[in-house]
N, C-alpha and C positions, 0 to 999 in steps of 0.2 A: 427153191421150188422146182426148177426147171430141172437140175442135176437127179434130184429125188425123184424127176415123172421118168426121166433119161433111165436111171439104174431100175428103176421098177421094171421099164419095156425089155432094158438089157436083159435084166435077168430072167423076168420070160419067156424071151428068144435064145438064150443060151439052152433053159432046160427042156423045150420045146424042138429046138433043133442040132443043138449040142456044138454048136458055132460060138467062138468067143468073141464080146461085142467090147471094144475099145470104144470111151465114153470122150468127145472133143467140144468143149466149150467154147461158145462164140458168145457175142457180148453185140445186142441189138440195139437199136437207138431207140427202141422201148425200154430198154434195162438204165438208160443211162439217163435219158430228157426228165426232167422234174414235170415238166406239163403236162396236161391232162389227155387223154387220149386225141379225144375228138379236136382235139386244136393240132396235135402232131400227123394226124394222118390216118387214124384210127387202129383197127385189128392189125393193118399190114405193118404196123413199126415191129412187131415181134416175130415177123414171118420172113421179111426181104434178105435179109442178112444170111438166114440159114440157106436158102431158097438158090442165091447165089456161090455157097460153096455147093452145095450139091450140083449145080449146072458145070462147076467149072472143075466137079471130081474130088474137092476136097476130103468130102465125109463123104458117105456109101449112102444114107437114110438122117433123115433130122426128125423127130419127137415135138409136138407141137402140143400146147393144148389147145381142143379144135373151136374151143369159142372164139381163137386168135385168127382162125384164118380165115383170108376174104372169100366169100361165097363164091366168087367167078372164078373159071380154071383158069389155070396157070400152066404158059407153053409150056412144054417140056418135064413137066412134073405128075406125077401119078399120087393120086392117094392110095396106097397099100394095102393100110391097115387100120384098123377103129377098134382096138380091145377093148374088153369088156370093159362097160359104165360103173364110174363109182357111182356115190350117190350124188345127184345133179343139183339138190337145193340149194340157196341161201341160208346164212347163218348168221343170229344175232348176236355177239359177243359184245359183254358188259356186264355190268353187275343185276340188272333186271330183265324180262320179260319186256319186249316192246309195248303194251297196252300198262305196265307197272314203272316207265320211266318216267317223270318229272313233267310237266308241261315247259314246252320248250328247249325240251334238250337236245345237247347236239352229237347229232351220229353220222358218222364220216362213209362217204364211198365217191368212187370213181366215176360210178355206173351212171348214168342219166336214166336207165331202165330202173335201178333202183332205188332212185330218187325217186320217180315218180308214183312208184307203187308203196314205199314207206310213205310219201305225201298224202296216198289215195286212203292209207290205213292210218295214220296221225295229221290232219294237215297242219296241227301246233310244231311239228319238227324243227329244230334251225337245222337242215341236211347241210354237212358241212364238204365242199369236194376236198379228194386228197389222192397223193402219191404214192409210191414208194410198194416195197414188201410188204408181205403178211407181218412180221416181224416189226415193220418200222407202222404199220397202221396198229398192230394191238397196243405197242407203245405207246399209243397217243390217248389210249384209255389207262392205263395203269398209273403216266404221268398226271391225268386230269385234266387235259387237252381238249380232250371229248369225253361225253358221256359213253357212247356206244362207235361201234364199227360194224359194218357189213361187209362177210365174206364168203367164196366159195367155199360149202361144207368140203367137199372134195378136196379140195387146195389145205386147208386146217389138218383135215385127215392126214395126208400124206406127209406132212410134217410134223403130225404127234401134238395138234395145240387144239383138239376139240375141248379139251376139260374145260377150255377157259368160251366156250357157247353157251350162253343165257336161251336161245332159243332158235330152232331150226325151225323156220318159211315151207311149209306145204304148199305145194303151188297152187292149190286154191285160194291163197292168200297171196303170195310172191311170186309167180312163174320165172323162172330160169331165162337166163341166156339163152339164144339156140348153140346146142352140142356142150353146154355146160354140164363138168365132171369126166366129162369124153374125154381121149388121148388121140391125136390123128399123126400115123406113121407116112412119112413121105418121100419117094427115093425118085429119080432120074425116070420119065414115063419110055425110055430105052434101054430098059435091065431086066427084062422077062423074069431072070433067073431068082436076083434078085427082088423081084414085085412076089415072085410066088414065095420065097422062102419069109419074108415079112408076113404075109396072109395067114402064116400057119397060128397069128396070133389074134386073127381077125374077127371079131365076133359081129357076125349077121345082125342078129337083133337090136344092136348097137348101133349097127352101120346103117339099118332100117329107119329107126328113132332119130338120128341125125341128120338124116338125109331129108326129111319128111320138117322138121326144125327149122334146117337150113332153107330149104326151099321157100318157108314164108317169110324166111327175109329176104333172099336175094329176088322172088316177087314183088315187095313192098319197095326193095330197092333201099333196103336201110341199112344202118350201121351200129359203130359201136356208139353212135352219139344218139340215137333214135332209141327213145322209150316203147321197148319191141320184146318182148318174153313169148316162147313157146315152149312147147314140153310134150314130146310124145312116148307112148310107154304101151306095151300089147296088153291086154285085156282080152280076156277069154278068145283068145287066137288073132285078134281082130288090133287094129293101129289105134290107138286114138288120141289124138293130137289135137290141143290146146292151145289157141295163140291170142295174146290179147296186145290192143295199141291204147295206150296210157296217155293220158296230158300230162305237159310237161311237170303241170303243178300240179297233178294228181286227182282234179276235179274232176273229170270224165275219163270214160275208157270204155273201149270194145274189145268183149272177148267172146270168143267163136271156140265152139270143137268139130270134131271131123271125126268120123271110123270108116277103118276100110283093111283090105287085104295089107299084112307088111308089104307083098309086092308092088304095092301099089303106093309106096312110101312119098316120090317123087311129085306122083299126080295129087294124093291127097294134101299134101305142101301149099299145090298150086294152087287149088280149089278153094283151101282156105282163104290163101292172101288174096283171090278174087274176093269171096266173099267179104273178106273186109275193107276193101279197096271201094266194093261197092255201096259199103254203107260209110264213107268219109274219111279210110283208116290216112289217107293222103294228106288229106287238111288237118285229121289231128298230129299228126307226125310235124306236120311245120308250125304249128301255133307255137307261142310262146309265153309264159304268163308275165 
């Protein structure tokens, strides 16, 4: 996955500014630890690694997907770039419709965000957590492991294995990650030249929507373990960002929208996560069932 988001950026920036982009593979203690996110350290297991060859001149720029990186900056690092948005949803992959799966079936993910909104829409689920690739998770349906899996559309897309999606999550039903489907480009915050020649693949409206995302989580102060979905997207000119906090087990949940200028991406972020700061989003983040 990571190679296929690298050569997609590559190749952008080659026919964009006609610069030839050498692709250098690093291998993160996200790529390699069997356990679950939230027990290893969360988003930053797939960020630290690259983060420090860029610091120390290695590579020029590292390719992230930006649901991986932690909300607060990071010294010496610039965010460049945010190309354009695949599609941000969730996807069902299995042989049925989630509302047409078996009572009690078990469908695998990672996510605690998407445990509890499968929970909120089945609560008969056995959600089952799990590791590995796209690759090593569809496996686990084919063998008869699991009934279903849940993945990013975007992630499936770029590697050619949508055929095998029973059903893609409207965020009225599922809400995304924050910056899910995103790509964020990131070079050394001391390379002007550099920061401007990345940009030339930078899409605003993207950068708008993610920042506006981001923002209600790093307001709520949550993580990759924290059942937190947002999702913003323009609408007749205007931002309008969706953020809901989930119980664990899926029983309850507050969701909030917000509209306002893209400019005003940051603010409206903030606004949000007060708003649901103010109605308990705190207390349900820590509950446990």
């Amino acid at each position: 996955m990571a190679t296929t988001q690298s050569q997609l950026v590559a190749d952008a920036l080659s026919q964009a500014t006609g610069h030839a982009v050498e692709l250098v593979g690093v291998t993160t203690e996200g790529d390699v630890s069997k356990a679950l996110l939230a027990q290893i350290g969360g988003t930053g297991v797939f960020v630290n690694a690259l983060r420090d060859r860029l610091l120390s001149g290695e590579v020029d720029f590292a390719v992230h997907s930006l649901k991986d990186l932690p909300t607060g900056p990071a010294e010496g690092i610039a965010l460049a770039a945010t190309p354009r948005r695949d599609d941000p949803r969730d996807a069902l992959c299995g042989p049925a419709k989630l509302a047409d799966l078996p009572g009690g079936a078990r469908v695998g993910t990672g996510s605690p965000r998407r445990v509890a909104q499968l929970l909120a829409l089945r609560p008969d689920l056995d959600v089952v957590p799990i590791r590995g690739n796209a690759d090593t998770r569809l496996r686990k349906v084919t063998d008869g492991e699991l009934d279903a899996v849940v993945l990013a559309y975007a992630g499936l897309n770029r590697i050619g294995r949508t055929g095998e999606v029973a059903e893609v999550f409207e965020p009225e039903h599922m809400l995304p990650s924050p910056g899910q489907g995103s790509l964020a480009l990131e070079c050394r915050a001391d390379k002007p030249d550099l920061i401007e020649v990345l940009g030339t693949v930078d899409d605003p409206a993207t950068r708008a929507a993610v920042t506006a995302e981001r923002t209600v989580l790093a307001v709520l102060e949550a993580g990759c373990s924290a059942p937190v979905g947002a999702y913003a997207a323009e609408v007749e000119q205007k931002l309008r960002l969706t953020a809901a906090v989930v119980a664990h087990d899926g029983s309850r949940q507050l969701r909030l929208s917000v509209s306002g200028h893209p400019n005003r991406a940051e603010e409206l972020g903030r606004e949000l996560a007060s708003r649901l700061l103010d109605q308990g989003a705190d207390q349900l983040m820590g509950e446990r069932p």
